[in-house]
C-alpha positions in Angstrom: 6.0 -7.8 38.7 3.0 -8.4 36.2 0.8 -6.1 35.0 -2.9 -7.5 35.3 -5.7 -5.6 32.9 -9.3 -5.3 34.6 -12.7 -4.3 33.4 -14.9 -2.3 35.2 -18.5 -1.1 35.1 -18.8 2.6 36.2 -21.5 4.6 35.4 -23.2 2.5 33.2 -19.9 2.3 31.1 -16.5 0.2 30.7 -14.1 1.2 31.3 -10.1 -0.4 31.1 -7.7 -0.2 33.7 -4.4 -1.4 33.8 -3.6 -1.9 37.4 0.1 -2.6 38.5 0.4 -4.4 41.6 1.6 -2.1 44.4 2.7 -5.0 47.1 4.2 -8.2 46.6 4.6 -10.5 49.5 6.1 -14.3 49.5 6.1 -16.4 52.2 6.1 -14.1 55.1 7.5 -15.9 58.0 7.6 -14.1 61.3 7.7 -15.3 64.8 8.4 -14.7 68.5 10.1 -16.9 71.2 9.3 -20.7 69.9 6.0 -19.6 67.8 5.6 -18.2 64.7 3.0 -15.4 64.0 3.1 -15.5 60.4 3.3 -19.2 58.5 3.9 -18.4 54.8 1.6 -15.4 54.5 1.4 -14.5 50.3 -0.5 -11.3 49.6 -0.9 -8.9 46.2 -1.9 -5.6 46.4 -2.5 -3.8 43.4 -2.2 -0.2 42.6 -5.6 2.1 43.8 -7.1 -0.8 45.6 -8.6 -0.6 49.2 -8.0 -4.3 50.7 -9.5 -5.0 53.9 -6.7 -7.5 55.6 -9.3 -9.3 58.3 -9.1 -12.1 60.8 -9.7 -11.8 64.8 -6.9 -10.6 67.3 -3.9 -12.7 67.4 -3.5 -14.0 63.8 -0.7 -11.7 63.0 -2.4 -9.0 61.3 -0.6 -6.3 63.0 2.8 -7.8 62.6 2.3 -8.6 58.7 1.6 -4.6 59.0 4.4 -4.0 60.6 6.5 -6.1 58.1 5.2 -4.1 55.4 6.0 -0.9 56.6 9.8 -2.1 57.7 9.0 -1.8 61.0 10.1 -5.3 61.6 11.8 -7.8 59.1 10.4 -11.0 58.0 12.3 -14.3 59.0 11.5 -15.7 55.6 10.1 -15.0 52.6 10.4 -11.5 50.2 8.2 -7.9 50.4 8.4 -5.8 47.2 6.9 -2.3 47.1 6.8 -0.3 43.7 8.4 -2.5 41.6 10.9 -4.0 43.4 11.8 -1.9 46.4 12.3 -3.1 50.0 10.0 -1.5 52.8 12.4 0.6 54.3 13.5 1.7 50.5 9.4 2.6 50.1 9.1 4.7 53.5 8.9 8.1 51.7 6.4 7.2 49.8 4.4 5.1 52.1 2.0 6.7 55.6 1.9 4.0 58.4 -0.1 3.7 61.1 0.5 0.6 63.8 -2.0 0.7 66.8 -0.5 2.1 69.8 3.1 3.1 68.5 2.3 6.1 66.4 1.8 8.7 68.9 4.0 10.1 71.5 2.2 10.5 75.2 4.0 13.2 76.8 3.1 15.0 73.6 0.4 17.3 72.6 -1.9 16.1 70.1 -1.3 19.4 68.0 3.0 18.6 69.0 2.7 15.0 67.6 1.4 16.2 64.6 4.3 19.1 64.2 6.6 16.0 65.4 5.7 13.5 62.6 5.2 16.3 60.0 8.7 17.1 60.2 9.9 13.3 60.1 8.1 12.8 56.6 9.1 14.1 53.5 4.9 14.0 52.1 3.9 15.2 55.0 0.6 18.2 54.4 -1.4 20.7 56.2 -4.2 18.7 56.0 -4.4 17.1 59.1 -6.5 20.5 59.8 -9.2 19.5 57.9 -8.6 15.7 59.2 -8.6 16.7 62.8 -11.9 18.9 62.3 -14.2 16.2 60.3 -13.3 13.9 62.6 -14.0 16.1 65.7 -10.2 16.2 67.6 -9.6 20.0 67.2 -10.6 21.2 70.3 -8.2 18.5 71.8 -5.2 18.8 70.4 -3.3 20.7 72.8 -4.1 18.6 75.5 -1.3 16.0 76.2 -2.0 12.8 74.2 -1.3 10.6 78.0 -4.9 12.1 78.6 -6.9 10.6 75.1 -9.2 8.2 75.5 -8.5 4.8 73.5 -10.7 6.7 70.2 -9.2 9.9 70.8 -6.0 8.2 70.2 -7.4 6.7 67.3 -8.3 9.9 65.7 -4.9 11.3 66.0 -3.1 8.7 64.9 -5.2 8.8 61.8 -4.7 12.4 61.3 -0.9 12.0 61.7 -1.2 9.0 58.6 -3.8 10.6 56.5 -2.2 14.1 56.3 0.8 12.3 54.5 0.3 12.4 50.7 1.6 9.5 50.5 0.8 6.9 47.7 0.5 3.7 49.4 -1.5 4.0 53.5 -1.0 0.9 56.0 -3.5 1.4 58.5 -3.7 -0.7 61.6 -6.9 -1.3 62.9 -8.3 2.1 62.4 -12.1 2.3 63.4 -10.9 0.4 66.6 -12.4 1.8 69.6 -14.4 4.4 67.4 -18.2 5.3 67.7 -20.2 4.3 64.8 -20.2 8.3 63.6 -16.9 8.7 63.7 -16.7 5.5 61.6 -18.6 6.4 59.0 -16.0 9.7 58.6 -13.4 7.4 58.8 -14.9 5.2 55.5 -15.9 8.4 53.6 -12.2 9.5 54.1 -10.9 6.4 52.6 -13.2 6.5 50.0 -12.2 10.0 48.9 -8.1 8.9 49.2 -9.3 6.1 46.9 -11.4 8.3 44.2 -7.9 10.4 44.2 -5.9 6.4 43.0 -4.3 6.3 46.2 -3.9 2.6 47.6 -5.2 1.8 50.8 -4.3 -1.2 53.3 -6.3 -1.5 56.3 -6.4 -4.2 59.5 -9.4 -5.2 60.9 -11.5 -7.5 63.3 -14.6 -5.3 62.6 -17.3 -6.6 60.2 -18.4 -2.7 59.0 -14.9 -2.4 57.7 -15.7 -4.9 55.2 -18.3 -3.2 53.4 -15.6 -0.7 52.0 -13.1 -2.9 50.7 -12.6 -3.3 46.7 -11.0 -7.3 48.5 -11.1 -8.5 51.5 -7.9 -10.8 52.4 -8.9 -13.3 55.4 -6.1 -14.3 57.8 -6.0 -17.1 60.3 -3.2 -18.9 61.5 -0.8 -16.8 60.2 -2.1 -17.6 56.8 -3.8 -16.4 54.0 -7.2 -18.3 53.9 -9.5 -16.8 51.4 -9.5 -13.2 49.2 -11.7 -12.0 47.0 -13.9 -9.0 46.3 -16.7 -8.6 49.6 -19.6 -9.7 46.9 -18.3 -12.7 45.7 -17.2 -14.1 49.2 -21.1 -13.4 50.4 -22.0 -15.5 47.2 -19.8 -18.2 48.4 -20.6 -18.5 51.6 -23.2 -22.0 52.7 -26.6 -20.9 53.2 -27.2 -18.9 56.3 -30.3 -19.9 58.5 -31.7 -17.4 60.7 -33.8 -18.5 64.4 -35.7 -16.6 66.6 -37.3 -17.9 69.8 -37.4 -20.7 72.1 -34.3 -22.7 70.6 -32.5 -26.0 71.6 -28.7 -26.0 72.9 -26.7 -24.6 69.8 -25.2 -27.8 69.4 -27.9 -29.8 69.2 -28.6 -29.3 65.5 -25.4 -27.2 64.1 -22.4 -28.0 66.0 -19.8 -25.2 65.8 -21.7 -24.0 61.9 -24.0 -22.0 64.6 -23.2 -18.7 66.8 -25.2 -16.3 68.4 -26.4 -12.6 67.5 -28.5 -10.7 69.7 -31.7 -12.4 70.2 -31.3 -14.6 67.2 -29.0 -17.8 66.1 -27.5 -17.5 62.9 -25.6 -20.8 61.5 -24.7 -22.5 58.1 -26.6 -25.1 56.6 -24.5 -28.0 54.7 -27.0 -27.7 52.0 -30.4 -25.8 51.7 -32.0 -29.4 52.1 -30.5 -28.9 55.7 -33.2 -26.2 56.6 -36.5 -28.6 57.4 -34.1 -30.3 59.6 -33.0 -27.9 61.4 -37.1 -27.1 61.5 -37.6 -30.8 62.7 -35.3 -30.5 65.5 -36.4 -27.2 66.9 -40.1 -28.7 66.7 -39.1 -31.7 68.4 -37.1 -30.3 70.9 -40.3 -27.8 71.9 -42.5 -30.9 71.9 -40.7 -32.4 74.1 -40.2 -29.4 76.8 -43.8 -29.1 77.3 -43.4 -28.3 81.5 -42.9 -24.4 80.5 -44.1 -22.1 78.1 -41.9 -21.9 75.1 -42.2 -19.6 71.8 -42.4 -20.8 68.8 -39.9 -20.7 67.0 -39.4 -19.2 63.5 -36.5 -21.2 61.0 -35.5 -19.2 58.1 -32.9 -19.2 55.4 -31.9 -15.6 55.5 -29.3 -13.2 53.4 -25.9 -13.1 54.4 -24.3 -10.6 55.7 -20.8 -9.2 57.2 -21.4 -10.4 60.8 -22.0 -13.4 58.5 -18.8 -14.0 56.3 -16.7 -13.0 59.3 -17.9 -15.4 61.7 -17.7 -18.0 58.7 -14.3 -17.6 58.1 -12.9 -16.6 61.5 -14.6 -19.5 63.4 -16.8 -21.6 61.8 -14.9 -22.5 58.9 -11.5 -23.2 61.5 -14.1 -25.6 63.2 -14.8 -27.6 59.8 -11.2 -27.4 59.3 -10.2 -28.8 62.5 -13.0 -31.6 62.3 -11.8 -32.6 58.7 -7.8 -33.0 60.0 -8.9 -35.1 62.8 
């Protein structure tokens, strides 16, 4: 493994850090009956980082987790952890959580966590101070077959977070979560990462991207684009923004368009692209004079998460697909 030297701005100063990578993976292959899930997935993680691994349901995300934590070997390729350990070598000084298998359900919650403390060697008292900011005290000696899908949540967090572990794999966490609880969730793995610890999360939720030092998209089973939140919004086209009576999506940005709230947002092929876009809303209005329409507003507007997700989850797949054919 290399040792890559990085210089950041903090408090108006710079500051050098020598950041080992953490994870090394090669050529993940994994699949299931005559598919595979995971087609030559390569990802880096360095020491201290928080890496938001994001793509929609089905890519794989959660069995590239599951890899990682030796839950599950990889058909092909290589995982190293801490200089050249496997992942069931790395266990002790690794906390896992997969979605769905960390709990047990005839269980209390308070019993799963005495269960799971006693199964890892890192394992802390702090789940008490987990399980109160995150509002699952009162629960926990209720059997965990009566949780809702974010109580759940919530205690499987407080099982992984109370490990001191060095390296987290979290799958999916905010899932099913109000948007309180995920805000305690991100200032939790914020504080883990002010104290160096490295942080791997899952996600299909845009919010989740705001925290991430990189975010690592995943389609196909592949690694598509990574790169620090920032400088993926910087990349992206530009992003028009239309409110009001509006012609058929596909009428003036194919599958670059999709739909949020009462608005279409969609990528331009160039900023040039906007007074089209104009022209054929305005035409399309003109034409449609038998009932009262709105006018229309046309816009270039900032990107955003909602944005870079929907790019690289859909829109760019589209291109891709449009390009091979």
């Amino acid at each position: 493994m290399t040792t890559e030297t990085t210089t950041e701005a903090e408090n108006g100063t710079e500051r050098e850090q020598s950041r080992q990578p953490i994870l090394e993976a090669r050529d993940v292959e994994k699949g299931f009956g005559n598919g595979n899930v995971l087609e030559g997935l390569d990802l880096t993680v360095e020491a201290g980082e928080l890496l938001t691994v994001m793509g929609p349901n089905g890519v794989g995300k959660s069995v590239f987790l599951s890899c990682l934590a030796g839950s599950t070997d990889p058909a092909v390729g290589s995982i190293e952890l801490f200089d050249g350990r496997s992942p069931t070598e790395a266990q002790s000084m690794t906390s896992v959580m997969l979605q769905g298998r960390s709990i047990d359900p005839d269980l209390t919650g308070r019993e799963n966590l005495q269960f799971y403390g006693d199964l890892h060697p890192r394992a802390t008292e702090d789940w008490r101070e987990i399980a109160t900011r995150l509002e699952l005290e009162d629960d926990l000696d209720r059997p965990a077959r009566e949780y809702s899908g974010g109580m759940a949540r919530k205690l499987e967090l407080t099982i992984a977070l109370s490990v001191d572990a060095e390296l987290y794999l979290l799958d999916e966490p905010t899932a099913e979560l109000d948007l309180t609880t995920i805000q305690t969730v991100h200032d939790l793995l914020f504080e883990y990462r002010r104290a160096g610890k490295t942080i791997l999360l899952t996600s299909h939720a845009p919010l989740d991207a705001r925290i991430a030092d990189r975010i690592a998209f995943v389609r196909d089973g592949r690694l598509v684009a990574t790169a620090p939140p920032q400088t993926l919004l910087d990349d992206l086209p530009p992003v028009v923004r239309i409110r009001g009576d509006v012609p058929p999506e596909s009428a003036f940005l194919g599958a670059r368009v999709f739909q949020r709230g009462d608005e279409i947002r969609g990528f331009l092929r160039g900023a040039d692209e906007l007074e089209t876009v104009r022209e054929t809303v305005e035409r399309d209005r003109d034409h449609d004079r038998g009932r009262e329409r709105k006018r229309a507003t046309v816009e270039l507007d900032s990107p955003s998460y909602t944005d870079l997700f929907n790019y690289y989850t859909a829109v760019q797949t589209a291109r891709d697909d449009s390009e091979g054919s």
